[in-house]
N, C-alpha and C positions, 0 to 999 in steps of 0.2 A: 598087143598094140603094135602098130608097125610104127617104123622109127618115121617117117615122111609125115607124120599127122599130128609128133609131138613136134613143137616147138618153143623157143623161149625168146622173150622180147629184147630190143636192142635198148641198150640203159640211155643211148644218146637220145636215137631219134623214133622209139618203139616200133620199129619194126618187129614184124615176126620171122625169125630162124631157126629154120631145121636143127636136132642133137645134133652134136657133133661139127658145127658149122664154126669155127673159131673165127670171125672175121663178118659184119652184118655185110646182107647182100647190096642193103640201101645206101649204109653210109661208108664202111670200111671200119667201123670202131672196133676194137678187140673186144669179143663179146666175153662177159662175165653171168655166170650161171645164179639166179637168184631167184630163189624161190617165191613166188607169192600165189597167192590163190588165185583162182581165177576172176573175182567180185574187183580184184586191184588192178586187173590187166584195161587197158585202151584199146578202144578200137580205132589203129593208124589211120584208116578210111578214113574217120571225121577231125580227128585235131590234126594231124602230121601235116598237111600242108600249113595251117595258119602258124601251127609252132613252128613251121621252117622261116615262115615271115617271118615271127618275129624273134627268131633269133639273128636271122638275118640286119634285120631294123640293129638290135641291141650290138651286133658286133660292129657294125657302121659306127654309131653312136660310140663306143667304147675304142674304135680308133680314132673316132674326130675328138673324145676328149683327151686323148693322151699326144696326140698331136699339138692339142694349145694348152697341155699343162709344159710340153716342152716349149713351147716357144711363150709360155708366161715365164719358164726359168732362163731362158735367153734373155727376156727383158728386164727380169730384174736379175742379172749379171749385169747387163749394161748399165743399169741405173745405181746401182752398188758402185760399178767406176767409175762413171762420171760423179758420184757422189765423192768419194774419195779425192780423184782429182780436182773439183772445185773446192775443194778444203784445202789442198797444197797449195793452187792457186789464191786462192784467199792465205794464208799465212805467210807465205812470199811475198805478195803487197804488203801488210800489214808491217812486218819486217823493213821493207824498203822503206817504207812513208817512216817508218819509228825513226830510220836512220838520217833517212833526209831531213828530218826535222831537229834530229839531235844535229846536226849539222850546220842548223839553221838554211838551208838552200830552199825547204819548202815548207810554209806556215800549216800545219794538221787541219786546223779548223777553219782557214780559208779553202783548203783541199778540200775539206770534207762535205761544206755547203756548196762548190760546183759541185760534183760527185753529187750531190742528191738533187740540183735542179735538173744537170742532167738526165738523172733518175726520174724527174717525175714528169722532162720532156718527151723522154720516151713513150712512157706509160701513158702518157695523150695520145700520144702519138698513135697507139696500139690499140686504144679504144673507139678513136676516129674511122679508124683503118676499119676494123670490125663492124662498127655501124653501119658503113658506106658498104662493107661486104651485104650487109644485112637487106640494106634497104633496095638494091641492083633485082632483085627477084623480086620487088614489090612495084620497083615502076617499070619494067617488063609488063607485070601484070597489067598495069593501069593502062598500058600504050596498047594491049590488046584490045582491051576494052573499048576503048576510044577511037579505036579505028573499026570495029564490028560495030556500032552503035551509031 
């Protein structure tokens, strides 16, 4: 047998390499000698480009998801501190109003029901808002209408 006509496959991407070739000609992978019979070998010709897709596809995919696992862990970093600091912040009021009220300078439960109409002016306030956002792309829509028509 002359040595130019054996060859062994490349485990990355199957190519075919001459004995003795330490390195595939196609990809560069350090080639490793492994025996299998000929019934197991591929013919590069018909899969080696689509498995280049789609390893291609899959490396893509395997940086965009390690991409927004780190920036899922930035955001819950952030949401961890602001967690924490709205807990300081809530305990420091709560401390101040206890004081003020031992103090008598400020009534708890007259506090407490401003603080909640407050709270639920807002909250009008935010669902108005919202609506009005909602609705601006629906009488858009109508004004097109009305003017083609």
């Amino acid at each position: 047998m002359q040595r130019g006509t054996i060859s062994h496959y490349c485990q990355k991407c199957c190519a075919a390499n001459p004995l003795g070739q330490e390195f595939c000609q196609r990809c560069g992978t350090r080639l490793m000698i492994v025996v299998q019979p000929p019934s197991m070998r591929i013919d590069s010709m018909e899969t080696t480009p689509h498995e280049e897709h789609l390893l291609e596809r899959l490396t893509i995919l395997e940086n965009t998801l390690a991409r927004l696992a780190e920036r899922l862990e930035q955001g819950l970093k952030l949401l961890l501190r602001q967690s924490e600091t709205t807990y300081t912040h809530h305990a420091l009021l709560k401390s101040l109003i206890e004081i003020l009220n031992e103090c008598g300078v400020v009534d708890q439960t007259r506090l407490e029901s401003k603080w909640r109409a407050e709270c639920d002016k807002l909250n009008d306030a935010s669902v108005e808002e919202s609506n009005v956002t909602k609705e601006k792309p629906r009488r858009k829509a109508k004004r097109k209408t009305t003017a083609s028509g």
